[in-house]
Gaussian input, Z-matrix of N, CA and C with variables (Angstrom, degrees):
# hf/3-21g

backbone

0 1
 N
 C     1     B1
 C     2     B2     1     A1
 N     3     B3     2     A2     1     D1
 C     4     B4     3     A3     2     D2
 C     5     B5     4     A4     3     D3
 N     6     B6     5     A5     4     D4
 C     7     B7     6     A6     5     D5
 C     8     B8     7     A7     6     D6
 N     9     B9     8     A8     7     D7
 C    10    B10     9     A9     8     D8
 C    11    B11    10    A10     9     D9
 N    12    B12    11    A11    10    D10
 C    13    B13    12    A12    11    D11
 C    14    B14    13    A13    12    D12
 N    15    B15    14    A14    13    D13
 C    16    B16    15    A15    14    D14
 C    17    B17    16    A16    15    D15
 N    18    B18    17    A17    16    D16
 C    19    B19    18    A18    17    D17
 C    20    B20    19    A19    18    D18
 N    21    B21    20    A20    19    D19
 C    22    B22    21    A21    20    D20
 C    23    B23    22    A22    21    D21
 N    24    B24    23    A23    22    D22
 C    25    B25    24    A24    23    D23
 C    26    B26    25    A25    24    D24
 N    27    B27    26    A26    25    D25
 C    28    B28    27    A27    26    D26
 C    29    B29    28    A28    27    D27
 N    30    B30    29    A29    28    D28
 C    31    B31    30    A30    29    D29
 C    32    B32    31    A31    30    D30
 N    33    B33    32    A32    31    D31
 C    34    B34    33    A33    32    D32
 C    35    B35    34    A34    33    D33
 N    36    B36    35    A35    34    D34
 C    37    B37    36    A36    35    D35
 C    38    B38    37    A37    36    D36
 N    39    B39    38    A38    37    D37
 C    40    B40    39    A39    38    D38
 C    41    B41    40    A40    39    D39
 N    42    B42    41    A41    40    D40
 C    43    B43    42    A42    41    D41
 C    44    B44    43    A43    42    D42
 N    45    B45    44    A44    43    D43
 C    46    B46    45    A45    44    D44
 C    47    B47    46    A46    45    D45
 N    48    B48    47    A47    46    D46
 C    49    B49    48    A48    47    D47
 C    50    B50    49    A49    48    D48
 N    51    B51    50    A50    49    D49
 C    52    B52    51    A51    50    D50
 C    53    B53    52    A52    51    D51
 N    54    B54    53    A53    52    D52
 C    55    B55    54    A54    53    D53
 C    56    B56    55    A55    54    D54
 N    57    B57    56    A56    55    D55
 C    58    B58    57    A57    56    D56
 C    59    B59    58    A58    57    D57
 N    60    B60    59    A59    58    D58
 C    61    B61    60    A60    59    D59
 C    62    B62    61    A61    60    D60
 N    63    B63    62    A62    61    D61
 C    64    B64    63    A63    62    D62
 C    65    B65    64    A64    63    D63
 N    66    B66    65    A65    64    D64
 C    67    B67    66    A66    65    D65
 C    68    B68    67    A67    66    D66
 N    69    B69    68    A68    67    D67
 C    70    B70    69    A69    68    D68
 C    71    B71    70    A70    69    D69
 N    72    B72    71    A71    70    D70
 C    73    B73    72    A72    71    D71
 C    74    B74    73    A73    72    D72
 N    75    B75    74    A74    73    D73
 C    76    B76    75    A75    74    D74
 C    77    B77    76    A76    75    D75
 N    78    B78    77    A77    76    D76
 C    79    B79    78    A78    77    D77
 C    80    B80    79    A79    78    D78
 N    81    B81    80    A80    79    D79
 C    82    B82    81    A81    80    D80
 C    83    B83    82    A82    81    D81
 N    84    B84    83    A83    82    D82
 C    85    B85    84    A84    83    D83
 C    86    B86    85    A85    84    D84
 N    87    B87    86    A86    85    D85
 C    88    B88    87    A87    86    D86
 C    89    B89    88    A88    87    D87
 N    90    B90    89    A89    88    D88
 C    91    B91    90    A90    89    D89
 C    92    B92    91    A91    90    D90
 N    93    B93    92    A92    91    D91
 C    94    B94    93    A93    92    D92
 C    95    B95    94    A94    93    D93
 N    96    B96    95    A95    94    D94
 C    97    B97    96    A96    95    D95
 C    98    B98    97    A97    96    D96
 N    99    B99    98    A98    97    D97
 C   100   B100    99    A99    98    D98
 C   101   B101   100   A100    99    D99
 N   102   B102   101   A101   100   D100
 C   103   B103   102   A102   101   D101
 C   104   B104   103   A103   102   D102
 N   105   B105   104   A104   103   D103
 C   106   B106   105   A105   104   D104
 C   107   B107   106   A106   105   D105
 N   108   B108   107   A107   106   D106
 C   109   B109   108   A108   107   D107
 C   110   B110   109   A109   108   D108
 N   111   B111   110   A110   109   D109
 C   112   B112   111   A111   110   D110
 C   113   B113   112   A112   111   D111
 N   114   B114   113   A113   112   D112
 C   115   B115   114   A114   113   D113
 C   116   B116   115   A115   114   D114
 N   117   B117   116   A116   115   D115
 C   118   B118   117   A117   116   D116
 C   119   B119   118   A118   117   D117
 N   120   B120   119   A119   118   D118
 C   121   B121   120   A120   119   D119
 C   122   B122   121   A121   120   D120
 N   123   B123   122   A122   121   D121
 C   124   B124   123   A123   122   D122
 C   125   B125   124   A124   123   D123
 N   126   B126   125   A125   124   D124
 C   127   B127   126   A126   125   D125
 C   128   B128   127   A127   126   D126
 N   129   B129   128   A128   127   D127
 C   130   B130   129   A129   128   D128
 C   131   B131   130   A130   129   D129
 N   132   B132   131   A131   130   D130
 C   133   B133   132   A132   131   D131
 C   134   B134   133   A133   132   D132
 N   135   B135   134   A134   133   D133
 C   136   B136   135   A135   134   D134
 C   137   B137   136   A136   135   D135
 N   138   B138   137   A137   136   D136
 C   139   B139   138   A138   137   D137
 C   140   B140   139   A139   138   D138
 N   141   B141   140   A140   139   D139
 C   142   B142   141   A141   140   D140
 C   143   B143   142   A142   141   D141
 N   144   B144   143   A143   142   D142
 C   145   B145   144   A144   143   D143
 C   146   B146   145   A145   144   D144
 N   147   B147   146   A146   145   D145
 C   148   B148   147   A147   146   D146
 C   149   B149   148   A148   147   D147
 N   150   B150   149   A149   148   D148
 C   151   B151   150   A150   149   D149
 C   152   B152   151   A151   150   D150
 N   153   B153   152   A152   151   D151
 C   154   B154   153   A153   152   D152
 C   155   B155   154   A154   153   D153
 N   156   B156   155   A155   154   D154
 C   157   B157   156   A156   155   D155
 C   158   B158   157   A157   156   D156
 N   159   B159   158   A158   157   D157
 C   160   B160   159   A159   158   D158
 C   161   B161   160   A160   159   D159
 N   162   B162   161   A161   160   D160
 C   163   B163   162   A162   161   D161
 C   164   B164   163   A163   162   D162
 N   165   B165   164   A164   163   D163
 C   166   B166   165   A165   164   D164
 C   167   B167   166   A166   165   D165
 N   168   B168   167   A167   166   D166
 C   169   B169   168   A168   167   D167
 C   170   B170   169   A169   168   D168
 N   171   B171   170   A170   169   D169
 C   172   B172   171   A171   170   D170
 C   173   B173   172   A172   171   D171
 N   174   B174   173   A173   172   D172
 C   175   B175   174   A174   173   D173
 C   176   B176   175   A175   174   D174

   B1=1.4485
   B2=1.5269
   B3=1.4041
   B4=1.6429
   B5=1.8432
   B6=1.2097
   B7=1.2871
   B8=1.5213
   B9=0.8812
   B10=1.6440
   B11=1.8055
   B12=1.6027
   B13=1.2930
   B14=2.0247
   B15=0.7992
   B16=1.7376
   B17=1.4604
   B18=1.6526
   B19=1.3493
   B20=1.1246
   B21=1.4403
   B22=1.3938
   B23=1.0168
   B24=1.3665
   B25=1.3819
   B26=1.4276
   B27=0.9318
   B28=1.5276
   B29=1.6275
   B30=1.3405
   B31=1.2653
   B32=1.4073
   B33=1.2061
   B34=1.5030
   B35=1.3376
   B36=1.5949
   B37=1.3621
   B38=1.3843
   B39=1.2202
   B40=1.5585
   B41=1.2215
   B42=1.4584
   B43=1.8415
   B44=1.8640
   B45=0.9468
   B46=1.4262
   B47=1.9193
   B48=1.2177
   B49=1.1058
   B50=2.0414
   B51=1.4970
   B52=1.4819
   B53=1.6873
   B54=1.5899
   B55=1.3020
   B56=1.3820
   B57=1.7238
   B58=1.3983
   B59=2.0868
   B60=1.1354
   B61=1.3772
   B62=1.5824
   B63=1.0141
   B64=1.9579
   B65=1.8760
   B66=1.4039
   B67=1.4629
   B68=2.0416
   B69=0.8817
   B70=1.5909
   B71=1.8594
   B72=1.9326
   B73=1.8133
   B74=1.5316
   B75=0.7836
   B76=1.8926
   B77=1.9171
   B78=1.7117
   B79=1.1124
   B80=1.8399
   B81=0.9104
   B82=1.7579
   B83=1.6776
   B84=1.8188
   B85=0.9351
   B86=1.8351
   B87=0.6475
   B88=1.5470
   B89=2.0035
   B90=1.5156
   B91=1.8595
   B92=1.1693
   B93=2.0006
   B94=1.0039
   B95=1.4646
   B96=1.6337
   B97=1.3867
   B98=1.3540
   B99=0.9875
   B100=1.3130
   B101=2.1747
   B102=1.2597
   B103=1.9309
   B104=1.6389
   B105=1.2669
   B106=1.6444
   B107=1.1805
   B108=1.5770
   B109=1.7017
   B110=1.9592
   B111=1.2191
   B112=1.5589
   B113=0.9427
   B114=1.6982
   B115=1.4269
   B116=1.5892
   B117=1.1403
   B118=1.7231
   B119=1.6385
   B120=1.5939
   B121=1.1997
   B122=1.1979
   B123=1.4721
   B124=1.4799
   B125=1.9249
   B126=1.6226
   B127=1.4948
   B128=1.4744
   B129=1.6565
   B130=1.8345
   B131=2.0297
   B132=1.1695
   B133=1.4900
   B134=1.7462
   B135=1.0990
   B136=1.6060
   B137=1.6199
   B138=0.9547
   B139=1.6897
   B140=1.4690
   B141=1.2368
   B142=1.6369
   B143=1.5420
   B144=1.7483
   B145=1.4209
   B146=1.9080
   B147=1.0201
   B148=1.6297
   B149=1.8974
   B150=1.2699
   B151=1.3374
   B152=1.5357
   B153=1.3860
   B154=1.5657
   B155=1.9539
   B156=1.7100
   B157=1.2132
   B158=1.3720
   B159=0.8602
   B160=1.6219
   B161=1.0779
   B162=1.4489
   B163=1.5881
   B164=1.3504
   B165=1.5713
   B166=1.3325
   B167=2.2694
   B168=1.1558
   B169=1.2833
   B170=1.1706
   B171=1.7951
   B172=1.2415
   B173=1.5446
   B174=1.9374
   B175=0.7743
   B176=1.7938
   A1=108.43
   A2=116.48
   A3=121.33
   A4=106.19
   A5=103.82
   A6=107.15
   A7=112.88
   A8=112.87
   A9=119.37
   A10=97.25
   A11=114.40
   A12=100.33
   A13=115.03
   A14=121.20
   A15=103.29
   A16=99.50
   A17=116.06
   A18=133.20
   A19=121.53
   A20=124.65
   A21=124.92
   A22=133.87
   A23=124.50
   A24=110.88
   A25=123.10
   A26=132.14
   A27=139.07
   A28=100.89
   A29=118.97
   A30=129.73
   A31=117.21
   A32=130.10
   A33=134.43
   A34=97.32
   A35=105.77
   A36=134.32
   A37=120.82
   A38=121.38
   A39=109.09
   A40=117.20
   A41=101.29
   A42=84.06
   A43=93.04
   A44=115.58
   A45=135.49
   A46=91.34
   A47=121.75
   A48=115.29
   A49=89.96
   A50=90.68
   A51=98.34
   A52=129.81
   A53=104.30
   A54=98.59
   A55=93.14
   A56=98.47
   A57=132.99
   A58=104.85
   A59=107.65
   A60=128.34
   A61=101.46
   A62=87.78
   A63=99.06
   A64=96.68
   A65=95.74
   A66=107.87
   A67=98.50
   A68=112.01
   A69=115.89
   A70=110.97
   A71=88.69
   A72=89.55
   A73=104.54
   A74=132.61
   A75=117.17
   A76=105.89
   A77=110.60
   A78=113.31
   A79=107.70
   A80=92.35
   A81=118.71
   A82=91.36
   A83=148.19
   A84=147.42
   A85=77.99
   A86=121.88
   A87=133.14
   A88=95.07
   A89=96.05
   A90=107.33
   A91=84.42
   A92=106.17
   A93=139.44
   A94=113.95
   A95=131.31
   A96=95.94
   A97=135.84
   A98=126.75
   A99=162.26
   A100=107.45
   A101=112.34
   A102=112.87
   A103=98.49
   A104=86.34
   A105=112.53
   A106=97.81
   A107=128.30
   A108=108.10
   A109=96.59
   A110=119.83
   A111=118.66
   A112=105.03
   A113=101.12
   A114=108.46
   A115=119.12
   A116=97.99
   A117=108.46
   A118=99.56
   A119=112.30
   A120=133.87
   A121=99.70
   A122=120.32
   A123=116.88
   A124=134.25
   A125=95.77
   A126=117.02
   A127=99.05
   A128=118.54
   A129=126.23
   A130=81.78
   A131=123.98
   A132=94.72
   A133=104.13
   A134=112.08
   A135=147.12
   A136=107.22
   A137=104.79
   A138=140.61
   A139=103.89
   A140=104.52
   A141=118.02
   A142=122.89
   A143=97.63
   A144=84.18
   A145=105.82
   A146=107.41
   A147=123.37
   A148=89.06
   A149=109.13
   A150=115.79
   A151=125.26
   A152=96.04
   A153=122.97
   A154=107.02
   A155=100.62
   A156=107.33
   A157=120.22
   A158=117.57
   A159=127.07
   A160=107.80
   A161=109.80
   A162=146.63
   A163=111.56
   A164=114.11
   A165=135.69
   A166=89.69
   A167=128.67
   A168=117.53
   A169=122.60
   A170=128.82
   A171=133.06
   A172=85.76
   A173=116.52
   A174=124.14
   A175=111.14
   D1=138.59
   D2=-172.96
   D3=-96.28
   D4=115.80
   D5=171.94
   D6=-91.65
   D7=-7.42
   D8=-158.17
   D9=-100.35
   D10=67.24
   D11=-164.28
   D12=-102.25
   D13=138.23
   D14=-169.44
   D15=-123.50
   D16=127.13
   D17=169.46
   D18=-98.96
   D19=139.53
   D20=162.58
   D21=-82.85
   D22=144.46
   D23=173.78
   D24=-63.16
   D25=-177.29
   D26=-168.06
   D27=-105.78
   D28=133.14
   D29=176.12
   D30=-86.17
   D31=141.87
   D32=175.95
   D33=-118.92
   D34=143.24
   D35=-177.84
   D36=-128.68
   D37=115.57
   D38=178.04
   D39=-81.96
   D40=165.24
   D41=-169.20
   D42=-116.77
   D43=155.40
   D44=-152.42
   D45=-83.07
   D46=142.86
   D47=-170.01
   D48=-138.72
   D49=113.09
   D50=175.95
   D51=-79.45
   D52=-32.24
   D53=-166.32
   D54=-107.11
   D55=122.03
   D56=168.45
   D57=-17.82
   D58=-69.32
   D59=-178.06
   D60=-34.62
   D61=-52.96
   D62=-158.43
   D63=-69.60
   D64=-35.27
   D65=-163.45
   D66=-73.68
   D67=-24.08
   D68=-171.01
   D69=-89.99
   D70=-47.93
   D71=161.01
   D72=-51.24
   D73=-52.26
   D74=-147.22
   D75=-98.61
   D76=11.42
   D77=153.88
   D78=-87.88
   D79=-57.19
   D80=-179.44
   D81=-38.98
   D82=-59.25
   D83=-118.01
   D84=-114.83
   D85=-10.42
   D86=-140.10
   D87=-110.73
   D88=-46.60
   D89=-178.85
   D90=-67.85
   D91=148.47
   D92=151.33
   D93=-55.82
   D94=110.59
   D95=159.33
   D96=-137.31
   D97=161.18
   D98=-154.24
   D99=-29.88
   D100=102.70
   D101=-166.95
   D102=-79.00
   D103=126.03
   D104=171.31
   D105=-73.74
   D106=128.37
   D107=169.15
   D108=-114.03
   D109=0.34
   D110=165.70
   D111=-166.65
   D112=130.31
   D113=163.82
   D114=-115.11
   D115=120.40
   D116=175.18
   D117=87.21
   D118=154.42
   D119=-151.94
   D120=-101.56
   D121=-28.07
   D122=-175.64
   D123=-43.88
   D124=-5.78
   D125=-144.89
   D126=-128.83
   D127=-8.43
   D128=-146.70
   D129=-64.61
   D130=-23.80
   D131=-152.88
   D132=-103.35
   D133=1.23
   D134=150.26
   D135=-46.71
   D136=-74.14
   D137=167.07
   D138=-28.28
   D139=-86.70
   D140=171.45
   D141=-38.28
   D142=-39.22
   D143=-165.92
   D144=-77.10
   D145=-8.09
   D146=-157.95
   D147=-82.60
   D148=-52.34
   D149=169.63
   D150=-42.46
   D151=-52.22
   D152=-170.30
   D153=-57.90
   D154=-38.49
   D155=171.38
   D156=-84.49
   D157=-0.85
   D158=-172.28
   D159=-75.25
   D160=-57.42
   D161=176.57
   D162=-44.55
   D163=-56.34
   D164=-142.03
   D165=-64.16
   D166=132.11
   D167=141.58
   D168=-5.83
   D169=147.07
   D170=-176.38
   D171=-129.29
   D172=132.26
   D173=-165.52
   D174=-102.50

């Protein structure tokens, strides 16, 4: 019986991606992007107050 047994690792292959489209989505999906932290003004004093507590001492 062989004790002396040696495995390979497993190879990865990419697979070739033809259509342009597909090829630009999965760069695009791929970018980091960019955190909204507010949208729209309607809310700024909402905003503040959430801040205001953030800020505030922890007792």
């Amino acid at each position: 019986m062989a004790t002396n047994i040696v495995r390979e690792s497993a190879k990865i292959y990419e697979f070739p991606v033809r259509d342009l489209a597909r090829l630009n989505a999965m760069r695009e999906r791929q970018t980091p992007k960019p955190v909204i932290y507010e949208s729209g003004s309607a809310s700024w004093y909402h905003e503040e107050a959430i801040r205001e507590a953030e800020r505030a001492p922890k007792q």
